[in-house]
C-alpha positions as CSV (number, residue, x, y, z in Angstrom):
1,X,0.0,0.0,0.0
2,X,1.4,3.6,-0.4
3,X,2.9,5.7,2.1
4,X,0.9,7.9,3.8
5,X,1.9,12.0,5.0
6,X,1.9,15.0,4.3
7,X,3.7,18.6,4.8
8,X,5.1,19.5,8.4
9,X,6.5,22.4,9.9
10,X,9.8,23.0,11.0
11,X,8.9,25.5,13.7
12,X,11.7,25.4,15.8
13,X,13.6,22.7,14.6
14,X,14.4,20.9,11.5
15,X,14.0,17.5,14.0
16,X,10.7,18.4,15.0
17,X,9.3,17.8,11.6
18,X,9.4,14.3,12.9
19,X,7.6,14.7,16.1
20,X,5.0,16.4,13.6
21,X,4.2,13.7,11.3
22,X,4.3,10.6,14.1
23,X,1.6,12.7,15.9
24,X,-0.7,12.1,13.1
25,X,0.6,8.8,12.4
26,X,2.6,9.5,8.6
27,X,4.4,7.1,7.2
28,X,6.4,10.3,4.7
29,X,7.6,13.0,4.8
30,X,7.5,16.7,3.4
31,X,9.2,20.4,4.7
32,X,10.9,23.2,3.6
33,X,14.6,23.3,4.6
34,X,14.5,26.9,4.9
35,X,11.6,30.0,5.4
36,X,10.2,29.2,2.1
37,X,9.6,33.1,1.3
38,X,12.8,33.9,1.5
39,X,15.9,34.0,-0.6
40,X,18.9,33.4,2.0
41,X,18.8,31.5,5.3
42,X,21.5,30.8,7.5
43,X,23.9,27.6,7.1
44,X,22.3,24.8,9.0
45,X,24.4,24.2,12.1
46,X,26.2,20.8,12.4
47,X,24.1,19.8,15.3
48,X,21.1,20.4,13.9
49,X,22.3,18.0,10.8
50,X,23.1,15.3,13.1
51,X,19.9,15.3,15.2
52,X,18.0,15.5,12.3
53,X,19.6,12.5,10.9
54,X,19.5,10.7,13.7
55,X,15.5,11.4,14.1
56,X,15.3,10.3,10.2
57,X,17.2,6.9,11.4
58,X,14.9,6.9,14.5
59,X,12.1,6.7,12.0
60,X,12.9,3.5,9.7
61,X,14.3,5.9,7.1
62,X,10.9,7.1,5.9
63,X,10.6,8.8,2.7
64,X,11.6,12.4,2.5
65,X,10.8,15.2,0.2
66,X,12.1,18.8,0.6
67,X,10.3,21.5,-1.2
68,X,12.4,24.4,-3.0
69,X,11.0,28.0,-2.1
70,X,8.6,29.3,-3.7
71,X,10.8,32.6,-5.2
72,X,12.8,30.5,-7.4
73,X,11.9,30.9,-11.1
74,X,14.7,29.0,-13.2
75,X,12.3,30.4,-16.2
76,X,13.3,33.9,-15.7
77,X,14.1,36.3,-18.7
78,X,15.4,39.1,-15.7
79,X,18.7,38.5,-15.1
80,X,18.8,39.6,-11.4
81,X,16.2,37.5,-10.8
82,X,17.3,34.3,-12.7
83,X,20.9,34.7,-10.3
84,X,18.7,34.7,-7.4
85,X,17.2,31.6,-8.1
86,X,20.0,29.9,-9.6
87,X,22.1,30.5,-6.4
88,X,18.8,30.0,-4.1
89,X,18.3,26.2,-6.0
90,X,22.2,25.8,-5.2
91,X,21.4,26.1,-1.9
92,X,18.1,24.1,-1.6
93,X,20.1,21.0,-3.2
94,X,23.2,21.7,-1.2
95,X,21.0,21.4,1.8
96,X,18.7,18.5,1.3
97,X,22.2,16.3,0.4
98,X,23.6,17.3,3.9
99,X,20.3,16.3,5.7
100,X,20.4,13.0,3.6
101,X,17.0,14.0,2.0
102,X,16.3,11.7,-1.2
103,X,13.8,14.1,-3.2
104,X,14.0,18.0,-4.1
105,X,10.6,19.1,-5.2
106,X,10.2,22.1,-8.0
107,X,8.0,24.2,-9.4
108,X,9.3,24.4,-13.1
109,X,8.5,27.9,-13.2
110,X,7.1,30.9,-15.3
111,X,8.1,31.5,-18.2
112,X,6.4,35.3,-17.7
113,X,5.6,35.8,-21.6
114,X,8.4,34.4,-23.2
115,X,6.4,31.3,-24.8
116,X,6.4,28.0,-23.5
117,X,8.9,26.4,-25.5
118,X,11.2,29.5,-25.0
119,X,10.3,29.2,-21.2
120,X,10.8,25.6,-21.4
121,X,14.5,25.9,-22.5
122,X,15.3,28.7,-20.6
123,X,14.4,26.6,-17.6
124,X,16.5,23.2,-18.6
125,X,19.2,25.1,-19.2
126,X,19.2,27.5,-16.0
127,X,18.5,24.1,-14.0
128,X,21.5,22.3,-15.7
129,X,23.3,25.2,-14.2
130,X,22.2,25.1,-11.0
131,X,23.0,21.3,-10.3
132,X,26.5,21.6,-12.0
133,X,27.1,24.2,-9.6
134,X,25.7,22.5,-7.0
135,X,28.1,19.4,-7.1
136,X,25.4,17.3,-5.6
137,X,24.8,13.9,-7.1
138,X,22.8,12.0,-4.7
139,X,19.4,14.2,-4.2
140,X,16.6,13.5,-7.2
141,X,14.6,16.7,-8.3
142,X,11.7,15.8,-8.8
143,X,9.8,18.3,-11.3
144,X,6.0,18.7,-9.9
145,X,2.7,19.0,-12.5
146,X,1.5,22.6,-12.1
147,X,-2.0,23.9,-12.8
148,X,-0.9,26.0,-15.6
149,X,-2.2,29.2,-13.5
150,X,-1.1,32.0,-15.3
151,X,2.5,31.9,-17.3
152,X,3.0,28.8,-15.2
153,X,4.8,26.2,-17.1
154,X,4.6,22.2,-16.5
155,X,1.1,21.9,-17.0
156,X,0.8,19.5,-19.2
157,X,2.8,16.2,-19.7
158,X,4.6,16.5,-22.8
159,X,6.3,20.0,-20.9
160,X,7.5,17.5,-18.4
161,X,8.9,15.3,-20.9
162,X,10.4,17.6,-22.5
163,X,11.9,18.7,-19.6
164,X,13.4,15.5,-18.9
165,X,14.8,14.7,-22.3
166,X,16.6,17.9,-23.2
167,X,18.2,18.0,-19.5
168,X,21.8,17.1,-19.2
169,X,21.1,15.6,-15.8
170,X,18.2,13.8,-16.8
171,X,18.9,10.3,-14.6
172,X,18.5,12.8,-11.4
173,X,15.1,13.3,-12.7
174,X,11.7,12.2,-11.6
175,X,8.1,13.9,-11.2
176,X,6.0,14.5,-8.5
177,X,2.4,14.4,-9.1
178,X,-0.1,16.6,-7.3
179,X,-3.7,15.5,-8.0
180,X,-5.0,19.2,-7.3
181,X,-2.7,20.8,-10.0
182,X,-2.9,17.8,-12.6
183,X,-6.7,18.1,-12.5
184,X,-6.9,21.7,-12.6
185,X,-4.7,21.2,-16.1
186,X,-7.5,18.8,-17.2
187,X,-6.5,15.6,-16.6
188,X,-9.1,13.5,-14.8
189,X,-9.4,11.1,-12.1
190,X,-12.4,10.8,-11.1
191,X,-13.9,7.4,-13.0
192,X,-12.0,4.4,-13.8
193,X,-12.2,4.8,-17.3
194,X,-11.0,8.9,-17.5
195,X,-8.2,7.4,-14.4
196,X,-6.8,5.0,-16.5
197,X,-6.9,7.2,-19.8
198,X,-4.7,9.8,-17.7
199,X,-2.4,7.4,-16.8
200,X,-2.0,5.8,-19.5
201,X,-1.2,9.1,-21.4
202,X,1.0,9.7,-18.4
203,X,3.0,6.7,-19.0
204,X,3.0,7.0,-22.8
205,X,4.4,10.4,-22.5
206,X,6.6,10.5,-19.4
207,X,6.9,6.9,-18.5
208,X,5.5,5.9,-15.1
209,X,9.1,4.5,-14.0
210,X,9.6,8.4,-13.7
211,X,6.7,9.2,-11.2
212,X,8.3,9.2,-7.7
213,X,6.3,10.8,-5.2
214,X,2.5,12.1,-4.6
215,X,0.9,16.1,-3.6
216,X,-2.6,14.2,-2.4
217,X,-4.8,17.4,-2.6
218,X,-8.2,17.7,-3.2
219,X,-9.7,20.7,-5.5
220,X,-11.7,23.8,-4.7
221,X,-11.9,24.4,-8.8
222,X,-13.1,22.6,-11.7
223,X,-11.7,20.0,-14.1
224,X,-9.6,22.3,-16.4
225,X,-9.7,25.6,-14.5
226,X,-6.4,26.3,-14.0
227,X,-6.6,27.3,-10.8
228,X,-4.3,26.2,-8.2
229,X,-6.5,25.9,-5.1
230,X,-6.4,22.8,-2.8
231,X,-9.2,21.4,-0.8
232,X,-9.5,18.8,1.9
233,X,-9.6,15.0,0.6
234,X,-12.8,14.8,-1.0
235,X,-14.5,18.1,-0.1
236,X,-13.2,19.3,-3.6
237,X,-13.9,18.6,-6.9
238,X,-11.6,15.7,-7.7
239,X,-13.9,13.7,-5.1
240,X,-13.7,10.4,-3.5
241,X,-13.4,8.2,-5.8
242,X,-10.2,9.5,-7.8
243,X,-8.5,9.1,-4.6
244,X,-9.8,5.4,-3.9
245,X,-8.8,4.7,-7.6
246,X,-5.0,6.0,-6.9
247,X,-4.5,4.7,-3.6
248,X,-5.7,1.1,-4.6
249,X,-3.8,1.3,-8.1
250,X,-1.0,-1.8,-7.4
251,X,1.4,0.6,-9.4
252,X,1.5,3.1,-6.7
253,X,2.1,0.6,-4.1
254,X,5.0,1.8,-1.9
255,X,4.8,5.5,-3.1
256,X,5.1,8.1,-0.9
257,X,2.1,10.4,-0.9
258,X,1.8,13.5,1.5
259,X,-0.9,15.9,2.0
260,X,-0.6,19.5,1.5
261,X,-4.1,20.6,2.3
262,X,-5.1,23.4,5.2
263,X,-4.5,22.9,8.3
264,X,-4.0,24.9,11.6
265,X,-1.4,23.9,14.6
266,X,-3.1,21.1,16.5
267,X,-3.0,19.1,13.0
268,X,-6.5,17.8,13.2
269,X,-7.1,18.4,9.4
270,X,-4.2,16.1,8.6
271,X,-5.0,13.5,10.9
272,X,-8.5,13.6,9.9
273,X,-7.4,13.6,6.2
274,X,-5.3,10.6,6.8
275,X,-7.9,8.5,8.1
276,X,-10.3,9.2,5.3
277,X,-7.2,8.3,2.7
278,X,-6.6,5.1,4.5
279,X,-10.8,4.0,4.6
280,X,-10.6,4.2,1.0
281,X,-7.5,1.7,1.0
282,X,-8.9,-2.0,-0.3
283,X,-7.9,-5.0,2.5
């Protein structure tokens, strides 16, 4: 069956990200490495590495995702901005390989009226750049399926692929699939027959060997709306049923799948979340 968790603060400690996601019984693991609306943060201490490895190894080693910040825009036609990000993504790989974090999550960016296949390219390249620079080799980026809100690119599949191919780092990439953003694009889960159809035009276009981790988040907006806006597990429009099809699809077994839906500090969103996700998981 797939791993079940979602997105936890690290209020006060990296470490306690763990605390976080026992107390409403995950089984993975998202956070931000870093004050996600910012550009710089400070180095993490060495102690703070170690104690957060050693909670990770306390755990059973259970799947990790970091998230990049939301500023970065490897898109970018400004060149002030495009340095910012390139250094920023530096960083957010740099970091995630010193906590021993497997995944880097992205947003593949805007490509703010360039075009899409000039946006597309400007992005590969700028991300090429950013991983040479890096000099980290043992942290996947994992490019996630955006809405297409706005200039927004990576709505569809064949902008993923296309990703993937033209990179020069293409065996450190994977994608992570948020069921909010992918069904805002258009594609839809919601009966057997249109679930099946998407994922077969996933793996026809991407290749399902390339899907390594799951956004579970319902949808306040309509199939094909574009709009980015995530709901509780099926208070939205994506419904029950898309998420009993995914979670009981035997080619998902084992994949880490996390919440990011609303939720205030006692967590009672996610832990009611969590139990609706696992009644819909077939014995």
């Amino acid at each position: 069956m797939p791993l079940l968790g979602a997105h936890m603060s690290i209020a006060g400690g990296l470490h306690l990200a763990f605390d976080r996601i026992k107390e409403v019984g995950g089984e993975a693991l998202q956070i931000f490495t870093k004050n996600e609306r910012q550009w710089h943060a400070l180095p993490i201490e060495p102690e703070a590495v170690e104690l957060f490895r050693d909670r990770h190894k306390e755990s059973g080693f259970m799947p990790i995702a970091a998230h990049d910040t939301y500023l970065i825009n490897l898109a970018s036609a400004e060149p002030e901005k495009l340095e910012k990000s390139i250094n920023a993504f530096v960083d957010e790989l740099q970091r995630a390989s010193l906590l021993g974090i497997q995944h880097l999550i992205m947003h593949p960016g805007s490509h703010v009226g360039q075009g899409v296949e000039e946006g597309l390219k400007r992005f590969v390249r700028n991300l090429d750049r950013a991983i040479a620079l890096s000099d980290v080799s043992d942290v996947m980026i994992l490019i996630e399926t955006t809405a297409g809100q706005g200039t927004n690119l990576g709505s569809t599949f064949e902008e993923i692929a296309t990703i993937l191919h033209i990179s020069r780092f293409k065996a450190h990439l994977g994608v992570c699939y948020d069921t909010c953003h992918t069904f805002a694009a258009g594609y839809d889960i919601r009966i057997p027959e249109s679930f099946q159809k998407t994922f077969s035009l996933f793996d026809k276009t991407i290749g399902l060997e390339h899907l390594k981790f799951f956004h579970l988040n319902d949808s306040k907006k309509g199939l094909g709306s574009n709009v980015d806006r995530h709901e509780h597990i099926g208070k939205g429009e994506v419904g029950l049923e898309g998420f009993r099809l995914l979670l009981n699809d035997p080619r998902f077994k084992g994949h880490p799948m996390v919440l990011e839906t609303p939720k205030g500090k006692n967590m009672k969103e996610d832990k009611e979340n969590l139990r609706i996700l696992r009644s819909l998981i077939q014995k």
